[in-house]
Every structure is written in structure tokens, then in C-alpha cells.
C-alpha positions as CSV (number, residue, x, y, z in Angstrom):
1,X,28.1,149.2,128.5
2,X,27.6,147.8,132.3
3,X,26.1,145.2,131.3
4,X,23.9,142.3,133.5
5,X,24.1,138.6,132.1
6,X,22.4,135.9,134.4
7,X,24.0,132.4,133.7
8,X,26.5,133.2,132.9
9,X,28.6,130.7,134.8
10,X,27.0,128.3,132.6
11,X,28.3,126.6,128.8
12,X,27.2,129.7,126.8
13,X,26.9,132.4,129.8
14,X,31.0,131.6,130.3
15,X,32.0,131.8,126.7
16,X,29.8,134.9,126.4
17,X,30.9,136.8,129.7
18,X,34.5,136.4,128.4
19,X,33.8,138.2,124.7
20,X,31.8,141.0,126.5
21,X,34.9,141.4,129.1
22,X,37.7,141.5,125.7
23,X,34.9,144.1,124.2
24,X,35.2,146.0,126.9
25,X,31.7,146.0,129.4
26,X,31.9,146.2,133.0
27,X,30.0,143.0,134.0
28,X,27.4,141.7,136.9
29,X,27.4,138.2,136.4
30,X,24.6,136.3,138.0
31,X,24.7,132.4,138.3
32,X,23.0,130.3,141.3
33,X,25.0,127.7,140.4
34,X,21.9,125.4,140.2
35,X,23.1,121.4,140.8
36,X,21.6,120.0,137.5
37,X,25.1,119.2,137.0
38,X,28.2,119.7,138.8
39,X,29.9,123.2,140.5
40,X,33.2,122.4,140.2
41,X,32.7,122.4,136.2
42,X,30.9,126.1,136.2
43,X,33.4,127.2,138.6
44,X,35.9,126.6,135.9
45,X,33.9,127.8,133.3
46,X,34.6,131.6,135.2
47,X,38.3,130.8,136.5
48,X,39.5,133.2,133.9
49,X,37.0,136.6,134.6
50,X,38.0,135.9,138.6
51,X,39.1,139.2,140.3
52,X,39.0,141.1,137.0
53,X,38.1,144.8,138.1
54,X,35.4,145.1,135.4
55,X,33.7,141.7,136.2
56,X,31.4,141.5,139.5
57,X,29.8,137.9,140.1
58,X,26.8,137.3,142.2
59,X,25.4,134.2,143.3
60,X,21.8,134.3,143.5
61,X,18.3,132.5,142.0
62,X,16.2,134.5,139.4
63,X,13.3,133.0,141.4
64,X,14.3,135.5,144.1
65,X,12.7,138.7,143.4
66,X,14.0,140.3,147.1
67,X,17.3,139.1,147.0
68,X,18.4,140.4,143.3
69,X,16.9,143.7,144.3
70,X,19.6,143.5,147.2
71,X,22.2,141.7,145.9
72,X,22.6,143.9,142.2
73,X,23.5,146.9,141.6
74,X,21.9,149.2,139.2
75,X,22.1,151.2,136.5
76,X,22.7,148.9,133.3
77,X,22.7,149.4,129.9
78,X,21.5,145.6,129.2
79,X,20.3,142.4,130.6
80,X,20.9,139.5,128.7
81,X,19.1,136.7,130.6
82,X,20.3,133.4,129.6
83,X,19.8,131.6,133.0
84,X,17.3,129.1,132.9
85,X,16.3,125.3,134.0
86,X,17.6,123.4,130.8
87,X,16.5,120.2,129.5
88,X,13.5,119.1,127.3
89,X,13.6,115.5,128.8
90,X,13.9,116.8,132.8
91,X,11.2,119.3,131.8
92,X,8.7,116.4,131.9
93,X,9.4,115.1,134.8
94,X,9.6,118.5,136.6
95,X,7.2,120.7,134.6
96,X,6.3,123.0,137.9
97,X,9.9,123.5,138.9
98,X,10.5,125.0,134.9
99,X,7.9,127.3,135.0
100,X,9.1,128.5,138.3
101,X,12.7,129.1,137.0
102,X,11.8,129.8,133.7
103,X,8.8,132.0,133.4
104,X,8.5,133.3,136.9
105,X,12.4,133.7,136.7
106,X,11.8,136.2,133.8
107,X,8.9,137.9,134.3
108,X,11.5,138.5,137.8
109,X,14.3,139.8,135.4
110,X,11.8,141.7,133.7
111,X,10.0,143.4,136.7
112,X,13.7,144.7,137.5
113,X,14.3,145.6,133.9
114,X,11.0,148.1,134.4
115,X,12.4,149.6,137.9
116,X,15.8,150.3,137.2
117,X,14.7,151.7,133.3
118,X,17.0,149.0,131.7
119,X,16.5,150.2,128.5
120,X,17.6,146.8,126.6
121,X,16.4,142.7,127.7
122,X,18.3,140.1,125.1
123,X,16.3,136.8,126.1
124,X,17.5,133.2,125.4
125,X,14.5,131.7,123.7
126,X,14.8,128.0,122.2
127,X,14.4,126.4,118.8
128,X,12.4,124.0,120.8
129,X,9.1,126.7,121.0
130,X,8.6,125.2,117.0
131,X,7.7,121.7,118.5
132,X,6.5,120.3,115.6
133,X,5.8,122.4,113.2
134,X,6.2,120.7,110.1
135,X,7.3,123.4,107.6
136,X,10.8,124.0,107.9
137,X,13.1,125.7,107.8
138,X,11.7,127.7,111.0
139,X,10.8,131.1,110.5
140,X,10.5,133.6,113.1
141,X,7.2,134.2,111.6
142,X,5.7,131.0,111.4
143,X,1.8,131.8,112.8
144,X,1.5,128.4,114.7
145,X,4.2,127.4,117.0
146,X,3.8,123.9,119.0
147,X,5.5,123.0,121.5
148,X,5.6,119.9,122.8
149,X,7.4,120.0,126.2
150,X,7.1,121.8,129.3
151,X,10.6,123.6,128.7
152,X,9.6,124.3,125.2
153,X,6.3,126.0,126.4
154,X,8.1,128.3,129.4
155,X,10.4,129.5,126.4
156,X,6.9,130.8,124.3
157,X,5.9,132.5,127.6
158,X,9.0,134.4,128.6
159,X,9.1,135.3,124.4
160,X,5.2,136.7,125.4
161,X,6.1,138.2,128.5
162,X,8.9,140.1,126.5
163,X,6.7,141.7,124.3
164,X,4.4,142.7,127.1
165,X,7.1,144.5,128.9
166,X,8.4,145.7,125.7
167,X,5.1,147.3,124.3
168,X,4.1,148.6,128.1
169,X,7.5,150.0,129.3
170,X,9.3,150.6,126.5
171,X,11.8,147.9,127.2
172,X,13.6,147.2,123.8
173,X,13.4,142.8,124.1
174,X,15.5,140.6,121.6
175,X,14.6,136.7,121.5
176,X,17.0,134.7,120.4
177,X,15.8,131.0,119.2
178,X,19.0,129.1,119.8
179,X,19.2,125.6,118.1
180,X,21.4,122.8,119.5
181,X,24.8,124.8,120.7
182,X,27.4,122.4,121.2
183,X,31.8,123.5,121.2
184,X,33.9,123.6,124.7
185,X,32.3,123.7,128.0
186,X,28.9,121.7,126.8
187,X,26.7,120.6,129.7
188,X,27.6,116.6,130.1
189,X,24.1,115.7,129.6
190,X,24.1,117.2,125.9
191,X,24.6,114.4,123.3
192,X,27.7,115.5,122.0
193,X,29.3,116.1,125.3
194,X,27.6,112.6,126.6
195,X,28.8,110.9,123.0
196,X,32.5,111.9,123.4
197,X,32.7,110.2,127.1
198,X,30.8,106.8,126.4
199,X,33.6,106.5,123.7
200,X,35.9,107.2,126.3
201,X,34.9,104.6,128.7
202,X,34.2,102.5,125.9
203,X,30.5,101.9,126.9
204,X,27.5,102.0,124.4
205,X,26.1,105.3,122.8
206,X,22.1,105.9,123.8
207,X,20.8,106.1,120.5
208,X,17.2,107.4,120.2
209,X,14.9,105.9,116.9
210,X,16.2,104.7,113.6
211,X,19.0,108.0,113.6
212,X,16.8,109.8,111.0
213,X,15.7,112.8,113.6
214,X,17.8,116.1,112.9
215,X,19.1,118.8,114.5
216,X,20.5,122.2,113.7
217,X,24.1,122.2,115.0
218,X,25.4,125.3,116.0
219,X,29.1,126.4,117.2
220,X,29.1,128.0,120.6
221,X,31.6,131.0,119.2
222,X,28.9,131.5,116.3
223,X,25.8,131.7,118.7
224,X,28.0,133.7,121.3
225,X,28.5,136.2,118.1
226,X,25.2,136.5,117.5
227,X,24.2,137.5,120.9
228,X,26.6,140.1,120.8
229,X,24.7,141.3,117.4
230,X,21.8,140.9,119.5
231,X,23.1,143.6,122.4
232,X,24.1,145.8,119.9
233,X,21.2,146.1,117.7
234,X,18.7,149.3,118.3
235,X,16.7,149.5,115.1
236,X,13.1,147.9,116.3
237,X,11.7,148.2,119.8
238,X,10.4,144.1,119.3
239,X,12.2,141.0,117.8
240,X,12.6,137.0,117.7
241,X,15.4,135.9,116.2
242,X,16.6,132.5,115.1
243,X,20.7,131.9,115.4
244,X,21.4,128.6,113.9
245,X,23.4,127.0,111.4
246,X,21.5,127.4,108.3
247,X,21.8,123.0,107.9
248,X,20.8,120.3,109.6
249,X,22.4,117.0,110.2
250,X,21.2,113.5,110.8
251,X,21.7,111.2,114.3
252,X,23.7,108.9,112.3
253,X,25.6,111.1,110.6
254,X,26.0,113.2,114.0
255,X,27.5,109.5,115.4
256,X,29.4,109.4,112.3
257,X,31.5,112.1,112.5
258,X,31.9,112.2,116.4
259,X,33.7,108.7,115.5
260,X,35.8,110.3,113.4
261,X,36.8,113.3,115.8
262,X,37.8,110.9,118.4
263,X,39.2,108.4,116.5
264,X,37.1,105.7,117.7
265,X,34.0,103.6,116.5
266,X,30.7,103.6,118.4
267,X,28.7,101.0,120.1
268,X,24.9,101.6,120.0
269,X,22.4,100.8,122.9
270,X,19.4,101.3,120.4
271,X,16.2,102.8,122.3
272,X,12.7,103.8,121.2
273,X,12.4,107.9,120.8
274,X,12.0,110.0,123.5
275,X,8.5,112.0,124.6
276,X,9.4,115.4,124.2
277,X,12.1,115.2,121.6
278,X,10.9,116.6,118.2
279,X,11.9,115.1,114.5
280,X,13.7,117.9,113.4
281,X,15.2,121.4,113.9
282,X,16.4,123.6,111.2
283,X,17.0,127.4,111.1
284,X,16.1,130.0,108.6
285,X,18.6,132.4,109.8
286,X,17.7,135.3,107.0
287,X,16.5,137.7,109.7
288,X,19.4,137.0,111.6
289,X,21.7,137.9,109.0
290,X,20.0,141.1,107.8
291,X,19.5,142.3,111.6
292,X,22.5,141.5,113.1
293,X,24.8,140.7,110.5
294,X,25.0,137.0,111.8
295,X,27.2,134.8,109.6
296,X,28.1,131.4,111.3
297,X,31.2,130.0,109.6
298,X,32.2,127.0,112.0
299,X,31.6,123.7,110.0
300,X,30.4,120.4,112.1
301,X,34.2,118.5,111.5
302,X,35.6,121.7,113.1
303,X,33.3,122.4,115.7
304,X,33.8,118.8,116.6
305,X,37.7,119.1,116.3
306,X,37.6,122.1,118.7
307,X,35.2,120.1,121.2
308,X,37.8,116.9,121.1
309,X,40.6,119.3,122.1
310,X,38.8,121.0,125.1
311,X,37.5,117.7,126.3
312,X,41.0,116.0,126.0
313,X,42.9,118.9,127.9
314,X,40.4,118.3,130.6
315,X,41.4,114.7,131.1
């Protein structure tokens, strides 16, 4: 396939853009190398796919409806659109800059996606669009979702947006609900990435409420798999999609093992929770698994172990 992926200088985009390039895709990649953290780190992220003759990269801002229309190149086969302004916490401070990026971003990706006659959009939706929703684990088909921060609520409307395009043009659009990615290349601001540091430096560990909120862990290689699931699948014009880990784990027990990885005990700066930041996240990944045959495998103690070694190479 020629294949478009925006982000895809970013944690997931890189990972992502180097399993579609062993596959075998020809490859736009589109990053704008946004400063929410820094260059140098997503320039590395791509050192490997530079001057590859399949792989085409393109700096430019989904905001920029003009500029990808001169700066791409059609035909594709696919867009999977992963770019987006990340962050449930920044979201509140900057909820106008989000929906630009995120939902005027995509409806931009989408509006392309229509011209060219891109037949198929895979969209990076968030586990974050269940707010809190009390009856877990999330399915895709839960009737209420609520969200409960401006990121959270640009991920329901590029989800809606999909389906408009989908049902108006005949775009086949995947959602994928990703819940908490962590493995090599995580964005410093992400707590496991952040967690690993402090220990480092031997300062204290933020530590939000009484460590009793949860989250869904998930290995980058098993979400990156189940994208490519995602590109591949053809069977339904319409889908959401959770890719999780099927578990959740505990704050503590999060701390707990990330002491253990790096062979160091914790200091904690105990704070009040944080607006925006729901109790728990966990994945029913049935749908996942019947669709796209999705099947993470990477346990927590090894996903950490691989994250320790990538973070200790980089010094």
C-alpha cells in the first residue's frame, strides 16, 4: 500500500512507521514537529526511516488545509491519522488550541480523504472519550460516553466526524480507543517515562490521590500491532475499536513495579487528584480480538524491562 500516516514522528507514529516500512508500504510521513516537547527526541524517533527510498517525510500542520494539499502527494491506499495535541491535563488549560488541532485537524484529513477517494481513514481515538463511565470494562458499545476533558471530547468528535464521512463518501473509518501506551520512545510528560527520570535524579515522584485510580497499560509493540489489524481489516464500512490490555493496574502498584525495573525505591510528593483525570480505565478488547485478531502478549514487568533498557541506552 502507499500509505499516509500523520505523526508519525511521534512515540507511537515512529514505532509504527518502522513496521509499515519492514511490511513493505511506500510511506508519506507527516509530522509538524509541534514543541509540546522537544525536536531533537522526535528527530530520533525517525533517524532509522531517513533516506529510505520508500519513506517520504513532510513537515507540515493538519491545521493547514492549503499547505497539505500542496505539500502531499496523492493517490493512497490509507490514512492513518494519529497526529494530534496530546494531553488530558494541557487540554484544560488550552481547550481552543485542541479543538483546532484535534477536530479541525481531522475533519482537514478527512476533507482530503473525500478529494483524493482515499478509500481507508484508521483514526487514533482515546480511552479517555469513556470519562466516567462507571461500568467497566469499556465497551465499544457503551450508549453513554462522558467525557470529562477538553481532549477527551475532540476525540468523541473526530470518532463523529468519522462516521459522517464514512456514511457520506464512502470512506471505510476505523477508531481505535487506545488506553495508556507506554514502551520505548514515550513522551517525557507520560508517568512512566516522568517516573523512570525522577528516580534517576533521585527527586520525588508526583503522586496523584491515595494510588487507588487505574489504568489500562498497554505495550507500544501490542497497540502498534493492532493498528496494523486495523489497516488491514475490510469487512465493515464503520468501527470503534478498543486496543488495550484486557487488565488494569493500580498507581501503587504502577510505582511498585517501576521500583523494581530500575532498581530503585521511590520518594512520593503526595498531591490531591487532578481535574480531568478519570478513576479508572479498563478495556474490553473482545471486538478487537474477533476483528482484527488482536492478541496483546507483553506483560507490565516486561514492558517495563524493555522501557528501562531504551531509556538507559539513551543516557
Amino acid at each position: 500500500m502507499r500509505v499516509l500516516l500523520t505523526g508519525a514522528a511521534g512515540f507511537i507514529g515512529s514505532h509504527l512507521s518502522e513496521a509499515l516500512y519492514q511490511q513493505g508500504h511506500d510511506l508519506v510521513l507527516l509530522d509538524n514537529f509541534d514543541p509540546f516537547y522537544d525536536r531533537a527526541a522526535k528527530e530520533a524517533n525517525l533517524a532509522g526511516l531517513r533516506d529510505r527510498t520508500r519513506v517520504r517525510l513532510v513537515e507540515a500542520d493538519i491545521r493547514e488545509l492549503d499547505q497539505l494539499r500542496r505539500e502531499l502527494q496523492p493517490p493512497f491506499d490509507a490514512i492513518i491519522h494519529l497526529a494530534a495535541r496530546a494531553g488530558v491535563r494541557p487540554s484544560i488549560e488550552e481547550p481552543i488550541l485542541y479543538q483546532e488541532v484535534n477536530v479541525r485537524g481531522t475533519q482537514n484529513l478527512l476533507e482530503l480523504a473525500r478529494e483524493w477517494k482515499v478509500p481507508h481513514f484508521v483514526f487514533a481515538s482515546s480511552s479517555s472519550v469513556y470519562g466516567v463511565n462507571p461500568n467497566v470494562p469499556w465497551r465499544e458499545d457503551n450508549a453513554v460516553l462522558k467525557p470529562i476533558s477538553p481532549y477527551a471530547s475532540t476525540k468523541v468528535s473526530g470518532e463523529l466526524l468519522g462516521h459522517v464521512y464514512s456514511h457520506l463518501f464512502g470512506i471505510r473509518f476505523i477508531a481505535l480507543r487506545f488506553f495508556t501506551v507506554y514502551g520505548p520512545r514515550q513522551r517525557p510528560d507520560l508517568a512512566i517515562h516522568k517516573f523512570f527520570r525522577l528516580l534517576r535524579e533521585d527527586r520525588s515522584i508526583p503522586f496523584f490521590g491515595d494510588g487507588s485510580t487505574r489504568r489500562d497499560y498497554t505495550f507500544v509493540a501490542d497497540t502498534v500491532a493492532g493498528i496494523i489489524g486495523a489497516l488491514n481489516y475490510s469487512a465493515t464500512p464503520f468501527e470503534v475499536i478498543n486496543l488495550g490490555n484486557d487488565r488494569t493496574v493500580s498507581l501503587a502498584d504502577l510505582v511498585a513495579a517501576i521500583e523494581r525495573a530500575a532498581g530503585a525505591s521511590a520518594r512520593l510528593d503526595k498531591l490531591p487528584e487532578q481535574p480531568g483525570d478519570v478513576p479508572q480505565t479498563w478495556a474490553d478488547i473482545s471486538k478487537a480480538r474477533r476483528l482484527l485478531g488482536y492478541a496483546p502478549a507483553t506483560t507490565l514487568e516486561d514492558g517495563l524491562a524493555g522501557f528501562r533498557a531504551w531509556f538507559d541506552r539513551r543516557g
